[in-house]
N, C-alpha and C positions, 0 to 999 in steps of 0.2 A: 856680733851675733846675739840674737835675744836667749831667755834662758830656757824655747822651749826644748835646744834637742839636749841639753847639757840635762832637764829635766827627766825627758822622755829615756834618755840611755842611763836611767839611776837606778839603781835596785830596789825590788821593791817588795814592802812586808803584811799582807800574805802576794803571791805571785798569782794575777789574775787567770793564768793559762793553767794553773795548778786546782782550780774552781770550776772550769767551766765542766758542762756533762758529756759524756761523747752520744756520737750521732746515733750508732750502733753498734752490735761488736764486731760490723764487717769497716767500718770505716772511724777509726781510735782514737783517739786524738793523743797524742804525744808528751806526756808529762814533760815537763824543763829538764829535770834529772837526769832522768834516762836519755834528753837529747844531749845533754850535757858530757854523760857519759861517752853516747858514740862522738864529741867532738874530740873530748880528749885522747879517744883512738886515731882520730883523723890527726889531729896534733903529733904522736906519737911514731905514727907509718911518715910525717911529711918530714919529720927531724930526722930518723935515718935513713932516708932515702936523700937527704941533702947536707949532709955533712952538719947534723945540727940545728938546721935553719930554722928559723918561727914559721909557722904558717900565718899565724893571723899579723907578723911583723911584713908580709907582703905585699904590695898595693897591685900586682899584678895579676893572682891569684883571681878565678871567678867563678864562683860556687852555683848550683840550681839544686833546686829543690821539685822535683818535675810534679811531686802530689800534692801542695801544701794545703793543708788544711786549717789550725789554729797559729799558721807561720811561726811557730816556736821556733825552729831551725835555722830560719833566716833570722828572726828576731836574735837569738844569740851569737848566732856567727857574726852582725852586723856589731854588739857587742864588745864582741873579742877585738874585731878586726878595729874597733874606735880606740881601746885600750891601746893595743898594741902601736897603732900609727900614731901613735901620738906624735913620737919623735920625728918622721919624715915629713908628716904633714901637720902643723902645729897647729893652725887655725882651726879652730871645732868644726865651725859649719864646712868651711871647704874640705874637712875631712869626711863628714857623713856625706856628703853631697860626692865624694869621689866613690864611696863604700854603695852606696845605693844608688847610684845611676851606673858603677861599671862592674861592679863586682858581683852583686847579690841579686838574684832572678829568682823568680815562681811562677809554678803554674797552679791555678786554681783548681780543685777538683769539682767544686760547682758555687754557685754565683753567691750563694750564703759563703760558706769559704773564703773564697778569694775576697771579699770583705773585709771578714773577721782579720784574714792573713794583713790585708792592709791595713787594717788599725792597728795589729799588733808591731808590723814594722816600721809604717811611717808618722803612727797616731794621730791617721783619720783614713775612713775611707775611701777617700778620693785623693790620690796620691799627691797634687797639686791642691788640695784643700788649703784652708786658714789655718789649721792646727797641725801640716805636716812639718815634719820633719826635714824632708827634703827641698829641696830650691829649686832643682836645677832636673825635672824629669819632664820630660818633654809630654806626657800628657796623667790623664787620673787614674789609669790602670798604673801607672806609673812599669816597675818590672816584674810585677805580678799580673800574669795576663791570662784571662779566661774569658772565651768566648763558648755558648753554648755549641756543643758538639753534636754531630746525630750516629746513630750505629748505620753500619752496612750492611743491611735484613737479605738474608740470603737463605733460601728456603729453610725462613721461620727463625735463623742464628745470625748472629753478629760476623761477621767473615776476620774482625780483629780480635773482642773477647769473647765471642761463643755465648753473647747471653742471648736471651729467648725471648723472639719478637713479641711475644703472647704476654710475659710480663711487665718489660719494658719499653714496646711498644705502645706507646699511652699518650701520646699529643705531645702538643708543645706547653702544655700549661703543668708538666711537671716533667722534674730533672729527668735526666735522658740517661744521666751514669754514661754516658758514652765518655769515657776518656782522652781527652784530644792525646796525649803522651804513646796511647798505645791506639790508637786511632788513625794510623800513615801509616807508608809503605816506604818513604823517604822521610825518615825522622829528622837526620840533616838540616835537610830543605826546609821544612816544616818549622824547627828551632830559628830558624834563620825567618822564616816569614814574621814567628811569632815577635824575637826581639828585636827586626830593626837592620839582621844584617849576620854576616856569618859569626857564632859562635863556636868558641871552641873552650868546655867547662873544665877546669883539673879535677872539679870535686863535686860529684852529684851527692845526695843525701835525703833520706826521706823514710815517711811512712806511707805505704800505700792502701789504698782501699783492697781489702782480702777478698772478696768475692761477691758473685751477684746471682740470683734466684735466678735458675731457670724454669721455673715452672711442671719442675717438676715435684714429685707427692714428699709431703710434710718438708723437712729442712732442705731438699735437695740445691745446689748452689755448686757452681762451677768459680774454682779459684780463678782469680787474675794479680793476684803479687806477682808472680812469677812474670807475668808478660810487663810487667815495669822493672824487675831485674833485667831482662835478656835486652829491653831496651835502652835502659840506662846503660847498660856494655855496647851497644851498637855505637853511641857516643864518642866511648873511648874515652871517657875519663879517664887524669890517673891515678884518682882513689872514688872509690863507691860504698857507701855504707847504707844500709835502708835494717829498718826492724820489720819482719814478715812472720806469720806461723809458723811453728816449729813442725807444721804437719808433715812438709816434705822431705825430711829424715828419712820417714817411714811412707811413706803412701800418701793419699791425696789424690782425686780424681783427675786425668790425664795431666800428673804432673812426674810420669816415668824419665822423661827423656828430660826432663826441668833438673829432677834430681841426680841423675847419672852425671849431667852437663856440670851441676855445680860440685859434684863430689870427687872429681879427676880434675876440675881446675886447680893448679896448681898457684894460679894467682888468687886463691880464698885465704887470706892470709890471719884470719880471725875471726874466731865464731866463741859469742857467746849466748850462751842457752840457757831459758827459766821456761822450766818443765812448768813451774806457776804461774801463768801469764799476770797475776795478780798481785805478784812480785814490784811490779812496777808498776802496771796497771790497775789502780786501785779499782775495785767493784767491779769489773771485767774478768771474767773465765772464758779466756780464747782455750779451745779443744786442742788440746796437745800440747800448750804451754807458747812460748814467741822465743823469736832468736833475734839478734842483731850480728851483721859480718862487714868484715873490712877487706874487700877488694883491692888489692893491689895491681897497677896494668903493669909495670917495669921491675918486681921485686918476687920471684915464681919461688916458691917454697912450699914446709907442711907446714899446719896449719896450728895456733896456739888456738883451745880448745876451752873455754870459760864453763863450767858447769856450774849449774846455782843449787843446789841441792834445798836449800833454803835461804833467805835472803842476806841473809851475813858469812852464809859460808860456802863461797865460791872453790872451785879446785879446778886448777889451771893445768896443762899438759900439752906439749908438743910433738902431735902424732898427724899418721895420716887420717885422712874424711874418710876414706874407704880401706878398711882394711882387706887383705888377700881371702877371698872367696867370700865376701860379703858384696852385697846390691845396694843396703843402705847401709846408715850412719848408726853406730854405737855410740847410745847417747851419754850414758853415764863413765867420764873420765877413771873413777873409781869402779868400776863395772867390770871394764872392760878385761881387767885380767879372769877374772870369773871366767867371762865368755871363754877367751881364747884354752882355762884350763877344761872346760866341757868337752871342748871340740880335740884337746889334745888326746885324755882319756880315751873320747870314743871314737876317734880315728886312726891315735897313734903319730899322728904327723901336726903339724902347726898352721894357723888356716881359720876363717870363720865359715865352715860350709858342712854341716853332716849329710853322710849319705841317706839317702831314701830311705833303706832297713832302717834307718835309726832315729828318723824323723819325728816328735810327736804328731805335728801339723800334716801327717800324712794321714793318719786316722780321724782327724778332725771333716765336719761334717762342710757341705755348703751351706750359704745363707736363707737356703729355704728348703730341708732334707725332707719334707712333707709337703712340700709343694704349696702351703699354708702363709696367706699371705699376713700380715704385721697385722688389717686390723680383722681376721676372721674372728667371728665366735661362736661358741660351741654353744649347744644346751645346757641348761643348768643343771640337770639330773638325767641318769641314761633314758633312751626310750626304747634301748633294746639290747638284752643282756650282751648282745656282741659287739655295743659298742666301745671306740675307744677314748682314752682320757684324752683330755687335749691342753696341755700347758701352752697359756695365751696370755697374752699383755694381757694386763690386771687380773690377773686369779687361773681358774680351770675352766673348762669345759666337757663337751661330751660330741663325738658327731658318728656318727655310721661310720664302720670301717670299711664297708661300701665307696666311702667318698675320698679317702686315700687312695690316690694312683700315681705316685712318686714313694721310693723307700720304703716300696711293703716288705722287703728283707729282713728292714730295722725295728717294722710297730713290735714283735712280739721278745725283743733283748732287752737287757737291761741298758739302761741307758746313763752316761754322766752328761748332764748338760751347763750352758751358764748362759747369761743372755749375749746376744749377740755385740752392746754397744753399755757402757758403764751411765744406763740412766741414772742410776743411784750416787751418778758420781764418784764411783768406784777409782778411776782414774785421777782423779781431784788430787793435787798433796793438802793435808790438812796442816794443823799450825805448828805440828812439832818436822813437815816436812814427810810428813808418810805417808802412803797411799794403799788401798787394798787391790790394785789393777782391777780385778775379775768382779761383777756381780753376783747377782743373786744364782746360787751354782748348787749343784745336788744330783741325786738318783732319781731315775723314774723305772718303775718298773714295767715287765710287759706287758704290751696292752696299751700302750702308751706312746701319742705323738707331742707335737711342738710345733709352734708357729715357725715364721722367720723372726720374730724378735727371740730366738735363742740357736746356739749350735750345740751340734755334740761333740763332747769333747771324744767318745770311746760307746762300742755298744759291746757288749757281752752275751755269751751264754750265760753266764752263773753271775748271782749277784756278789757273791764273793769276789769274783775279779774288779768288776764293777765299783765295789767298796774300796779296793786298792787302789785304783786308778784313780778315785775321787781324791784318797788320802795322800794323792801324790800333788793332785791337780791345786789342793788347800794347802800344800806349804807355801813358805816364803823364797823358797828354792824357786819355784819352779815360777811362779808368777812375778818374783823380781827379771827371769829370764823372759818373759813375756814384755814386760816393763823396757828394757831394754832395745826392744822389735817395734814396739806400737808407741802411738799416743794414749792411751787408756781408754780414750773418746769411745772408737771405734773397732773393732777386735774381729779384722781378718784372718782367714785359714791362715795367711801369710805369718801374723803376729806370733805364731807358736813355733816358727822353723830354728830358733836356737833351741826349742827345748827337745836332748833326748828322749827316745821314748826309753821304758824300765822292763822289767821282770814284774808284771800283776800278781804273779803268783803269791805276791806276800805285800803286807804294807809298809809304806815309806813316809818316811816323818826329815824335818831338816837335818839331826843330827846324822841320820845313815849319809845324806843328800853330801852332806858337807865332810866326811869322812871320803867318802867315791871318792870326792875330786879332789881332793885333797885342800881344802880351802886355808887358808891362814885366818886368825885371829883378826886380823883386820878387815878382809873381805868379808869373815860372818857379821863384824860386827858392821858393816857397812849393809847387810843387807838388811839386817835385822833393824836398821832405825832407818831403815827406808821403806820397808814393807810390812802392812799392820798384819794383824790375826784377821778370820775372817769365819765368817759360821758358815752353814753347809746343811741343807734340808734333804730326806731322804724319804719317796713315797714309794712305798711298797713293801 
């Protein structure tokens, strides 16, 4: 054998997949490290489930990667899998020639991609090239295979991912995003048309493209991670690992039945979570930070529970996904006894569920309690004394209180409000790992409306209630408790349902907060260098 695959499988300093830029922050491209990481969990779940055995000591074993994009996944599995066989299969070439025509598959997610993915595994693009690697692949897609896809436009939607004929409906002279993976009704069949013949994978893995525009107003985009899990499980792998947003913990647009499905599988046998998607992913801020999990099909347990609180200090725990009267996931491993002492206090019984009376998020407003849409604006100075104020994206305004006809109950209380979604990156962890949750937040007084870029947290008679309710709403009590419900991103009525509501009649600072519940030394101090101070404006 000549020296190019002994070349091509060498390490190298800097690592070109470590360089490249990603496409965007809905399609990511996969650092080495972190895929490195989920191998050696795939490593890890394949030794005790086989008495020991190496995974990549296997020549039977055969991996796909159903989204690849900078083929890193492949590229290192194929790696691994050269090292280890060394001994069964001695000869170099007839070893990579067995690893990459029987073992290791791709699918492209579009025609740049499947490329790049080819160069990075067989070091050329045309898998039967002069500079490949391989010998023996029967044609130059070689096992990374992508042929352009089209959507199934079904009044106006995709009938597979839901995107929007209007956006991606656009010709053939740009990508289609139609994803062949999640693109069948017979995935099966479909794997089998693609490779040549029936497949049957132990080990799927991947990053998949997070979401696509549908065409609706400013960011609006419907997830599809999710439909490359559910589909990589119709496979029947028997290990799955894929890195996705951490968004569906908490919420995510129609991904309810996504996340109930994954949080009672008892076959998730590993989940770890960076609340800072930029933990790993350098210069990327995915909304709600990213997770990776390890799927088991024949090994049903709870679930070991990786937190990253910040990048070197990880905290592990083996609990359930769903705790008893919870919907979502408790994301902070360290957190989570907090929660459970809130709920004992104000229940009396053990449980993550308060009743209605005791709800904060029951008094919390909807995301448009003025009927005021994101980009209204008001006048700049009244033009009639009985107008009223109007807190709006970028500053104040002024409109007729004539033209309020939602919430006229609420124009003339006191109001606490905060904005609707952490523009300010309030949700962000910054470099010591802390975050403020809640933005820009304060009083208004009566007289006084709000767009939908804010809610209310409480409206009052008196502004003295008002002021209490603010001074609860600015601890690190009460918004660590928020922190634990939400992504930070976006801050549904939902996100406030672990926090009690209080006695306004007087104000509350963390030392009372953490006295009530009785917290331990470690729980304060755990909240306390997770949640910053935060300032607080008051007009009126």
């Amino acid at each position: 054998m000549n020296g190019k695959a002994s070349l091509s499988l060498r390490g190298r300093n800097p690592d070109v997949l470590t360089c490249i830029a990603n496409l965007s922050n809905d399609e990511v491209f996969t650092p080495p490290d972190l895929a490195n990481r989920m191998l050696d969990t795939l490593t890890e779940a394949w030794a005790a489930n086989n008495d020991g055995a190496d995974l990549w000591a296997d020549k039977t074993v055969k991996f796909l990667d159903p989204c690849t994009k900078s083929g890193v996944f492949l590229r290192e599995i194929t790696g691994r899998l050269t090292r280890r066989l060394a001994e069964e299969i001695p000869d170099l070439q007839e070893r990579v020639d067995h690893i990459l025509t029987r073992q290791v598959f791709g699918i492209g997610i579009t025609q740049l991609t499947s490329l790049l993915a080819r160069r990075s595994l067989y070091c050329s693009k045309h898998a039967r090239g002069e500079h490949s690697i391989a010998k023996s692949l029967a044609n130059d897609q070689g096992n990374i295979w992508f042929e352009r896809t089209e959507h199934a436009w079904v009044d106006g939607r995709c009938e597979y991912c839901g995107a929007s004929e209007k956006t991606l409906g656009r010709g053939e002279d740009l990508e289609s995003h139609a994803y062949a993976f999640i693109h069948s009704d017979d995935l099966e069949s479909r794997v089998a048309e693609l490779f040549g013949g029936e497949m049957q994978f132990d080990v799927i893995i991947g990053n998949p493209p997070y979401q696509l525009g549908d065409g609706g107003f400013g960011a609006s985009a419907v997830p599809i991670y999710n439909k490359f899990v559910e589909q990589a499980k119709n496979l029947n792998p028997r290990l799955l690992t894929m890195v996705i947003p951490a968004r569906w913990f908490f919420g995510g647009r129609g991904l309810d039945s996504f996340r109930k499905e994954m949080l009672t599988d008892k076959r998730l046998r590993k989940l770890v979570d960076y609340p800072d998607s930029r933990a790993v992913f350098q210069g990327v801020d995915v909304a709600g930070g990213i997770c990776y999990f390890l799927w088991d099909r024949d090994n049903a347990g709870e679930c070991e529970v990786v937190s990253y609180r910040s990048p070197d200090d990880p905290c592990t725990v083996t609990r359930p996904l769903l705790e008893p009267g919870a919907d979502v996931f408790i994301r902070f491993n360290e957190g989570l006894s907090v929660v459970q002492k809130v709920m004992l206090v104000e229940t009396g019984a053990e449980g993550i569920a308060l009743p209605d009376g005791k709800r904060f998020d029951r008094q919390v407003s909807s995301q448009r309690p003025f009927g005021l849409r994101t980009y209204f604006r008001g006048t700049e100075s009244k033009q009639d004394n009985s107008d009223v104020l109007v807190l709006q994206s970028g500053g104040r305004g002024y409109a007729p209180r004539s033209s309020i006809s939602v919430g006229l109950e609420l124009v003339d209380k006191w109001k606490v409000f905060t904005s609707k979604s952490s523009a300010e990156h309030a949700g962000q962890v910054d470099k010591s790992g802390m975050r403020k949750v809640l933005s820009l937040s304060g009083l208004l007084p009566p007289g006084s409306v709000v767009t939908e870029t804010y809610v209310l947290l409480g409206c009052y008679d008196t502004k003295q209630e008002a002021e209490n309710c603010l001074s609860y709403v600015t601890t690190k009590f009460f918004r660590f408790l928020v922190a634990t419900r939400s992504s930070g991103q976006d801050l549904p009525r939902s996100a406030y349902s672990f926090v009690p509501l209080q006695d306004f009649g007087k104000p509350w600072n963390d030392a009372a907060l953490y006295a009530k519940y009785g917290l331990t030394a470690d729980e304060i101090e755990f909240i306390e260098s997770t949640i910053r101070p935060m300032d607080f404006e008051v007009n009126g």
